[in-house]
Backbone as CSV, one residue per row, in Angstrom:
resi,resn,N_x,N_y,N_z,CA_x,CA_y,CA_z,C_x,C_y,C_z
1,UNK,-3.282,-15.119,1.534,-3.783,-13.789,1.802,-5.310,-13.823,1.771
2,UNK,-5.774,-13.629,2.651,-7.016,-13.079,2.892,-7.885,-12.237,1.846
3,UNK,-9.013,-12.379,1.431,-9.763,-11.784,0.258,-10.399,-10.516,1.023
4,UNK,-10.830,-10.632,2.149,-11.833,-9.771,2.954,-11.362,-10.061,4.584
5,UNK,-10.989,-9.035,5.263,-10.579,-9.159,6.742,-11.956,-8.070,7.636
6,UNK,-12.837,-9.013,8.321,-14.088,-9.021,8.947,-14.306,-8.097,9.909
7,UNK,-13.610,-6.871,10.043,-13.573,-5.969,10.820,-15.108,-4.668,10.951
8,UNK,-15.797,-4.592,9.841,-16.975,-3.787,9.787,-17.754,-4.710,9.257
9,UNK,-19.033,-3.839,8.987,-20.542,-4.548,8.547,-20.563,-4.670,6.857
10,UNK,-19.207,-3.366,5.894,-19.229,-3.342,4.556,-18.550,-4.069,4.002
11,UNK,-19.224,-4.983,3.490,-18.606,-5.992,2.747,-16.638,-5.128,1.748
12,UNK,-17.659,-4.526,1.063,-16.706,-3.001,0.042,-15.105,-2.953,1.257
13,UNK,-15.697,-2.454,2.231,-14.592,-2.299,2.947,-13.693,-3.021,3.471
14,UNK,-14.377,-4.178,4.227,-13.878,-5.710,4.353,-12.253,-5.917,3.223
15,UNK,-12.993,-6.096,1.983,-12.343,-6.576,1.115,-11.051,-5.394,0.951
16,UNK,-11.198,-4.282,1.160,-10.223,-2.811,1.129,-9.113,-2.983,2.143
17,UNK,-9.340,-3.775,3.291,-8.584,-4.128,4.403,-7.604,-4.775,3.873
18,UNK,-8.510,-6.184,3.316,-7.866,-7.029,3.142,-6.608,-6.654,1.693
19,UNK,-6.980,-5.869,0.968,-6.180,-5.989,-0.520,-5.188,-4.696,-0.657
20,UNK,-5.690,-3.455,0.343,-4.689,-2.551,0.289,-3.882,-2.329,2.122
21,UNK,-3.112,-2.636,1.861,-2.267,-2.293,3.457,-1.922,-0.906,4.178
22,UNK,-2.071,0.242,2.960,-2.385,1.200,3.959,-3.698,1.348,4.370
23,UNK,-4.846,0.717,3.937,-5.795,0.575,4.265,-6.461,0.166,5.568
24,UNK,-5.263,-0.962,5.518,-5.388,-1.758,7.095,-4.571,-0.501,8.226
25,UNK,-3.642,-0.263,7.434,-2.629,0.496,8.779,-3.654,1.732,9.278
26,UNK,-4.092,2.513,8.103,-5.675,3.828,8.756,-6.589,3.262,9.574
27,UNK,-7.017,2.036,9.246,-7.783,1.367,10.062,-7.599,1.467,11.669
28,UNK,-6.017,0.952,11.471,-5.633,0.659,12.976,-5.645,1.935,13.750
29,UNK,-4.974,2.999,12.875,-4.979,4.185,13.149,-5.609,4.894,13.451
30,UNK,-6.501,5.053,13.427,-8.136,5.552,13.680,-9.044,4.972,14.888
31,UNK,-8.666,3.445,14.790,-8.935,2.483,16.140,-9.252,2.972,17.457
32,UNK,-9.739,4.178,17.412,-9.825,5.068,19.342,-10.964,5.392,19.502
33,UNK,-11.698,4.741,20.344,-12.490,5.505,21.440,-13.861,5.755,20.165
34,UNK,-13.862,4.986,19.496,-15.388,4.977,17.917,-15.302,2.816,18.428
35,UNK,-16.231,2.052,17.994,-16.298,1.102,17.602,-15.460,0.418,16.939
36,UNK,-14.714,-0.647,16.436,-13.845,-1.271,15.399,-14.765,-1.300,14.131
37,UNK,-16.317,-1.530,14.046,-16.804,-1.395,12.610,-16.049,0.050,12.406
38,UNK,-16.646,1.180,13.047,-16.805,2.509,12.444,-15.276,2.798,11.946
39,UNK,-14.118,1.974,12.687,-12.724,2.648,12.419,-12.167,2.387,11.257
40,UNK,-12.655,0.851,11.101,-12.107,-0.476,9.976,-13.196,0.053,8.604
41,UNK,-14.496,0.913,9.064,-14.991,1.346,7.547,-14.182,2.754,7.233
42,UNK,-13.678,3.383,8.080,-13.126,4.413,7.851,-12.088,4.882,6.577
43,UNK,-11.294,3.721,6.122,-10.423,3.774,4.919,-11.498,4.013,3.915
44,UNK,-12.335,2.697,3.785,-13.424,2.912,2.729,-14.119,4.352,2.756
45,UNK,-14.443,4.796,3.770,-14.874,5.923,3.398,-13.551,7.056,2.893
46,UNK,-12.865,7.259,3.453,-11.520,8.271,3.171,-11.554,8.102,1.481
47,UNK,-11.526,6.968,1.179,-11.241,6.441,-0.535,-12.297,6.685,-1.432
48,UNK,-13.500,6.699,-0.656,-14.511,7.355,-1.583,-14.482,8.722,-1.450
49,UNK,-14.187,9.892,-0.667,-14.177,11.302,-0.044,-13.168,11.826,-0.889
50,UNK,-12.003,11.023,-1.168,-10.864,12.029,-1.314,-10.571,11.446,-2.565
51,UNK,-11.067,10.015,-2.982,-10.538,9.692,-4.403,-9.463,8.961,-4.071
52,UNK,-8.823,8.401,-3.133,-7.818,7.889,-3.145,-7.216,7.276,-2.087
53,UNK,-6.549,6.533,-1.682,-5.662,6.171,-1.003,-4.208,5.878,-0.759
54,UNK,-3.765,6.766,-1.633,-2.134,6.750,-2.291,-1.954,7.515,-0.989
55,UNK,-0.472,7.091,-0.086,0.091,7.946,0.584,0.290,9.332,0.266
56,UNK,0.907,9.444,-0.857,1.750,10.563,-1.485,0.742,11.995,-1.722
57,UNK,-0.191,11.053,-2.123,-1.442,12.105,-2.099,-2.135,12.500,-1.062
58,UNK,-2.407,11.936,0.096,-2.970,11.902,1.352,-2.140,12.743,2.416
59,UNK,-1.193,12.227,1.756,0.197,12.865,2.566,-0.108,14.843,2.527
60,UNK,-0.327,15.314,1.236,0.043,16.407,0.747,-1.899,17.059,0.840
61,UNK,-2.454,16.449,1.739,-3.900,16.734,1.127,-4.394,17.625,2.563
62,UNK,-5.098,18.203,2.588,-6.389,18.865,3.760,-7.195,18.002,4.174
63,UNK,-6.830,16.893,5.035,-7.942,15.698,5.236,-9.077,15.774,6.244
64,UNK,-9.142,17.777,7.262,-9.876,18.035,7.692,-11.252,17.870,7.656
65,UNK,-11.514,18.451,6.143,-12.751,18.625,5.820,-13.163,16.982,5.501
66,UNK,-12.712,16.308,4.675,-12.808,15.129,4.633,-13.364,14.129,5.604
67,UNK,-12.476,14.372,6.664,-13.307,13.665,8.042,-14.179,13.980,8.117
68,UNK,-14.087,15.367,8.563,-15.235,16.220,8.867,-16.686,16.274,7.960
69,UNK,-17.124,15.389,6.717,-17.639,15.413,6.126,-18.751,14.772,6.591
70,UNK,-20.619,15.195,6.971,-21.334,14.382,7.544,-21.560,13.052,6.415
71,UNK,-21.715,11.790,7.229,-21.550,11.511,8.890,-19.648,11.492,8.919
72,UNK,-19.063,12.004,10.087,-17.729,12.340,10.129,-16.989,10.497,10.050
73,UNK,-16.103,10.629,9.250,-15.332,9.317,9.509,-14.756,8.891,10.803
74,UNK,-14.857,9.705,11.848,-14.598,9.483,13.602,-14.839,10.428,14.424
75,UNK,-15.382,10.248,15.119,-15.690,11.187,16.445,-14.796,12.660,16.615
76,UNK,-13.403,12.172,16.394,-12.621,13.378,16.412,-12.232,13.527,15.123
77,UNK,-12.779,14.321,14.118,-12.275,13.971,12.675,-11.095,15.390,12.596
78,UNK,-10.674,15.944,13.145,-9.411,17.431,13.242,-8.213,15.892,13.314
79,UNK,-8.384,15.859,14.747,-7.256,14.913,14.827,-7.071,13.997,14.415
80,UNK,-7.799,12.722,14.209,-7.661,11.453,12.945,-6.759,12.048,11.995
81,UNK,-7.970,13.182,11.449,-7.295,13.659,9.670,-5.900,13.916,9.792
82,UNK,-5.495,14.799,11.237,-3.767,14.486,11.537,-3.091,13.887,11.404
83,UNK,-3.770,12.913,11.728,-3.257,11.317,12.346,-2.771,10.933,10.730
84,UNK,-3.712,10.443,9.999,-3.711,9.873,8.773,-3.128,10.618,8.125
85,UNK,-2.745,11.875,7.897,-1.978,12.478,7.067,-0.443,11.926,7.330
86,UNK,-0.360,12.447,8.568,1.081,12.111,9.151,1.502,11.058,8.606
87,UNK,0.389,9.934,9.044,1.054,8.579,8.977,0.776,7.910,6.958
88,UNK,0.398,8.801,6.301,0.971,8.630,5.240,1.961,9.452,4.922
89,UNK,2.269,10.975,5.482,3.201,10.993,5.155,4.581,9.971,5.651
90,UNK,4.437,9.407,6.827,5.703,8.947,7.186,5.501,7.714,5.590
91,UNK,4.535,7.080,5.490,4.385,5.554,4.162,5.129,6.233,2.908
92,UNK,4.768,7.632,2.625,5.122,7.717,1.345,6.865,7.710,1.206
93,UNK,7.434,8.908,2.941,8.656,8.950,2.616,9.614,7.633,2.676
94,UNK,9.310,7.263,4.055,9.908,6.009,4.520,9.571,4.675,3.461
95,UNK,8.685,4.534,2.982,8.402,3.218,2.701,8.266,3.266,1.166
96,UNK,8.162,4.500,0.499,7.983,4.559,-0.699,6.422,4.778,-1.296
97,UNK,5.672,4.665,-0.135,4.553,4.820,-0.513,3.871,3.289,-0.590
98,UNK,4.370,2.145,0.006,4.419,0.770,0.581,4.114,0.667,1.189
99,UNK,2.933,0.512,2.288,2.820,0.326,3.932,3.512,-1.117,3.935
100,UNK,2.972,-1.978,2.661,3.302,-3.820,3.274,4.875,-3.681,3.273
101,UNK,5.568,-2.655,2.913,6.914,-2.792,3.012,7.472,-2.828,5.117
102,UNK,6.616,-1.925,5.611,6.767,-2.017,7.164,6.908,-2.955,7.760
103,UNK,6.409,-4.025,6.918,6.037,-5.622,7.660,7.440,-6.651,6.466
104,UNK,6.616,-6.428,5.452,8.046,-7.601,4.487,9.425,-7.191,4.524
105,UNK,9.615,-6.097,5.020,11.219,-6.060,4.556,11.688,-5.699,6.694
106,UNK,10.622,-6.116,7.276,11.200,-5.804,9.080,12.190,-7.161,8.879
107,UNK,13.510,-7.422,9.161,14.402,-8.110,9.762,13.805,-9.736,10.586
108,UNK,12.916,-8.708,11.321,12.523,-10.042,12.591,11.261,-9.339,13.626
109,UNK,11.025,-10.004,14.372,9.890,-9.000,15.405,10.296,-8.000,15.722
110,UNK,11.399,-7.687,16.572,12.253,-6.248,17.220,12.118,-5.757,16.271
111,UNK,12.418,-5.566,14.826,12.462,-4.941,13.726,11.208,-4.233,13.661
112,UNK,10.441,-5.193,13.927,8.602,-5.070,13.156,8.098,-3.948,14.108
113,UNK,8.031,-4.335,15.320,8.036,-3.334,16.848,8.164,-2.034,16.309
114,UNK,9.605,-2.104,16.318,10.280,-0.472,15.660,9.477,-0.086,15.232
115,UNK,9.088,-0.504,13.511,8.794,0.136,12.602,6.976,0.183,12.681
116,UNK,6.051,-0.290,13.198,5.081,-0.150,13.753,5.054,1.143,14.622
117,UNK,5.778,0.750,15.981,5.821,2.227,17.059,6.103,3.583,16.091
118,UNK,6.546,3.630,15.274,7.211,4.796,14.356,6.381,5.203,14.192
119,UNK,5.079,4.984,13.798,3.830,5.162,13.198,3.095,5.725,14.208
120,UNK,2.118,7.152,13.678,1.688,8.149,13.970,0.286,7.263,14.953
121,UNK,0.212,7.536,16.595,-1.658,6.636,16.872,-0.833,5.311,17.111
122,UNK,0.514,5.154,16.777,0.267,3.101,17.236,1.427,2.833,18.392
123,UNK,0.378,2.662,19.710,1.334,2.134,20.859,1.170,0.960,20.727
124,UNK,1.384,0.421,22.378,1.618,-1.115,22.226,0.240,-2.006,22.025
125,UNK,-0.759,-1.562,22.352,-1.787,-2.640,22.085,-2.209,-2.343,20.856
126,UNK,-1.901,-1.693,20.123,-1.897,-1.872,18.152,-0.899,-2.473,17.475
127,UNK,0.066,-1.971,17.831,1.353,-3.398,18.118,1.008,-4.502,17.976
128,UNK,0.904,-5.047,19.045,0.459,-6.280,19.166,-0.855,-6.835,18.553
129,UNK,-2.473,-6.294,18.147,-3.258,-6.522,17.379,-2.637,-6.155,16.143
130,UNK,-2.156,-5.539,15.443,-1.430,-5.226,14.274,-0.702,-6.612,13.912
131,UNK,0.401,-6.910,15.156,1.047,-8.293,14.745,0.216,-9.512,14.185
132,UNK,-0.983,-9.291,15.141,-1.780,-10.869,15.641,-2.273,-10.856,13.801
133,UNK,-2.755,-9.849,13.245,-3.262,-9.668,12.387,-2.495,-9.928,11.160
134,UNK,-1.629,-9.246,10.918,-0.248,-9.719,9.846,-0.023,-11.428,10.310
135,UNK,0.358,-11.747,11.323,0.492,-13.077,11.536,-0.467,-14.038,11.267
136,UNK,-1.500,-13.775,11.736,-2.532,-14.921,11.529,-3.770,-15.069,10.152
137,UNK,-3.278,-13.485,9.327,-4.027,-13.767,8.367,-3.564,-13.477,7.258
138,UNK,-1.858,-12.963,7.075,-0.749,-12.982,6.041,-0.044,-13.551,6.038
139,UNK,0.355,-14.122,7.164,1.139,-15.122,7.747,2.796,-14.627,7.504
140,UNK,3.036,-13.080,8.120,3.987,-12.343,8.299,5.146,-13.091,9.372
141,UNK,6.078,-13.764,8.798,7.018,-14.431,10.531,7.225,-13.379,11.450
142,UNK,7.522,-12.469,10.830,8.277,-11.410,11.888,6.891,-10.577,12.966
143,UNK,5.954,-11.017,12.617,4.617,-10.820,13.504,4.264,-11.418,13.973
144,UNK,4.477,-12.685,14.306,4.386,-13.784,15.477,4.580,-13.440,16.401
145,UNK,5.401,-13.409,16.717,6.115,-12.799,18.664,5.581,-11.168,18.889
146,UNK,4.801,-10.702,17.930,4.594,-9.882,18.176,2.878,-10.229,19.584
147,UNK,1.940,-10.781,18.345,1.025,-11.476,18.807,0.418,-11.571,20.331
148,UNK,-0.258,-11.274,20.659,-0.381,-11.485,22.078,-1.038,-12.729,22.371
149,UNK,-1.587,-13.591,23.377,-2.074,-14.941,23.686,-3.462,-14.487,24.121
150,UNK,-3.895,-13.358,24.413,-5.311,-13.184,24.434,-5.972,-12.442,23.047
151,UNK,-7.547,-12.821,22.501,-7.821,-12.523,21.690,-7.942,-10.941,21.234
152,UNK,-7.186,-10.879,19.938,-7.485,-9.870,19.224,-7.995,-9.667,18.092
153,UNK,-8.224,-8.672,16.860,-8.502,-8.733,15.987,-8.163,-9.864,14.937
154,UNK,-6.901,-10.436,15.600,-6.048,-11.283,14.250,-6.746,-12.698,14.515
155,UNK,-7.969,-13.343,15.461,-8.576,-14.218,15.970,-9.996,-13.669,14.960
156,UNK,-10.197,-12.852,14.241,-11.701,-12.967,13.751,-11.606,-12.803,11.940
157,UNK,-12.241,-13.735,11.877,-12.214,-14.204,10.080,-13.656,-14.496,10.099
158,UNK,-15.045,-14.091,10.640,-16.263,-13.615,10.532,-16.689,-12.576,11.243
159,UNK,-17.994,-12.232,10.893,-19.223,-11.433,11.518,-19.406,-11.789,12.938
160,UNK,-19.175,-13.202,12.938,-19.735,-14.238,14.279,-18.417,-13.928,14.965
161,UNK,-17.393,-14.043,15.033,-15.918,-13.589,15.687,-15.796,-12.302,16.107
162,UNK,-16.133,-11.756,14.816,-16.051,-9.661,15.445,-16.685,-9.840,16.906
163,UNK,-18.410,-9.960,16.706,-19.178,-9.797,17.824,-18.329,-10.927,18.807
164,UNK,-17.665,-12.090,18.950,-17.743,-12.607,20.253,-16.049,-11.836,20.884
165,UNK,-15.257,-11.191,20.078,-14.277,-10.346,19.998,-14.457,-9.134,20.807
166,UNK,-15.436,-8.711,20.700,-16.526,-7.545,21.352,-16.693,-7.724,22.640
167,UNK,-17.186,-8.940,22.553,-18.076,-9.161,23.733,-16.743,-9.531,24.654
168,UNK,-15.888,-9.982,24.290,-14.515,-10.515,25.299,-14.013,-9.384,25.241
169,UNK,-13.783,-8.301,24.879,-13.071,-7.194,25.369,-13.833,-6.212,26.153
170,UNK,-15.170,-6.567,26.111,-15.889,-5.465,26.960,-15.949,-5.846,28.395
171,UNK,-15.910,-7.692,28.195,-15.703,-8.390,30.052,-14.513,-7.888,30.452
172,UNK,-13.539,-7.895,29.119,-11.946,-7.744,29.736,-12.234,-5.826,30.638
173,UNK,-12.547,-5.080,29.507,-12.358,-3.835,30.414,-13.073,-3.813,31.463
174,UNK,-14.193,-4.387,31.616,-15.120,-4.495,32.839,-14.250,-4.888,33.851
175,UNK,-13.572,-6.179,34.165,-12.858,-6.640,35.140,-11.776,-5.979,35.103
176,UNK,-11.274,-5.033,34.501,-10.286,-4.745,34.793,-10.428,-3.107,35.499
177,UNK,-11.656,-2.503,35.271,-12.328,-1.771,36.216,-12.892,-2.401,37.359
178,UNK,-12.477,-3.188,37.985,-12.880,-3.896,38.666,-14.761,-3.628,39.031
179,UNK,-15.363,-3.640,37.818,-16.935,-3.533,37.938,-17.570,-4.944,38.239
C-alpha cells in the first residue's frame, strides 16, 4: 500500500488519498471539469471544513456551505456537495461506512464495475482510472481488467508523472477534437 498517492501539490493530502479510501473515492468524485490537483486536494479540504470524513456523518451533513466556502472546493460546489453527500450516503448504508469494502469484498472485475457504476459522478472513464489505480497501487485483482492500456492516474507515483499524465491527456483530447 502506498504511503502517499501523487495526485495534488499537498503533500497532507497526497498521504489522505493514500490512507483513507473514501478519500480517494471523493477525489474521483469530484474529478470534473476543475484540474486533478484541485479535485484530489478536495477531500483534504472537506476534512479540514467539516471535521471529518466519516460517511455517516457526511452522509447526514449540509455540505453546501462547505464547498461553498472561499476558495470553493470545486467550481460547482451546490452540486459536488450533492455528489459527495450522496455518495457517502450510499458508503455508509451499503458498505458500512467502508469505501475499501467496494473493492475487497467485489467477487471479480464484473463485480467491481457494478459496484463502482453504483456510485454517485462515476461512469466509465472513472471506472476504469479508479481500477488502474486500486490495481496498480493496492494491487486490488479484481481491478485489473478493469484498467485501461492507455495512461491513467494509476501510471503516476510522482510530481514528474502527474505533469507528463497531463500533458498526454491534453494531446489525447486535442486529437480527438481533431485540433
Amino acid at each position: 500500500m502506498p504511503t502517499a498517492l501523487h495526485f495534488t501539490n499537498d503533500p497532507a493530502a497526497c498521504e489522505l488519498l493514500a490512507q483513507d479510501p473514501f478519500a480517494l473515492l471523493v477525489g474521483f468524485a469530484i474529478d470534473q471539469q476543475v484540474p486533478v490537483q484541485k479535485a484530489f486536494a478536495g477531500p483534504q479540504v472537506l476534512k479540514e471544513r467539516a471535521g471529518t470524513l466519516d460517511p455517516s456523518k457526511l452522509a447526514a451533513m449540509d455540505l453546501g456551505p462547505v464547498f461553498a466556502e472561499k476558495p470553493a472546493i470545486h467550481r460547482f460546489p451546490g452540486a459536488m456537495a450533492d455528489r459527495v453527500r450522496e455518495l457517502a450516503s450510499v458508503v455508509a448504508e451499503e458498505y458500512g461506512g467502508d469505501a475499501s469494502r467496494i473493492w475487497s469484498e467485489a467477487k471479480d472485475g464484473t463485480d467491481l464495475r457494478k459496484r463502482i457504476a453504483s456510485l454517485p459522478g462515476f461512469g466509465e472513464m472513472k471506472i476504469k482510472s479508479l481500477g488502474a489505480v486500486l490495481a496498480k497501487h493496492f494491487g486490488v485483482q479484481a481491478a485489473e481488467e478493469l484498467a485501461p492500456s492507455h495512461p491513467t492516474l494509476g501510471d503516476v507515483t510522482s510530481a514528474e508523472d502527474l505533469e507528463r499524465y497531463q500533458a498526454w491527456k491534453r494531446e489525447y483530447k486535442k486529437a480527438a477534437r481533431g485540433a
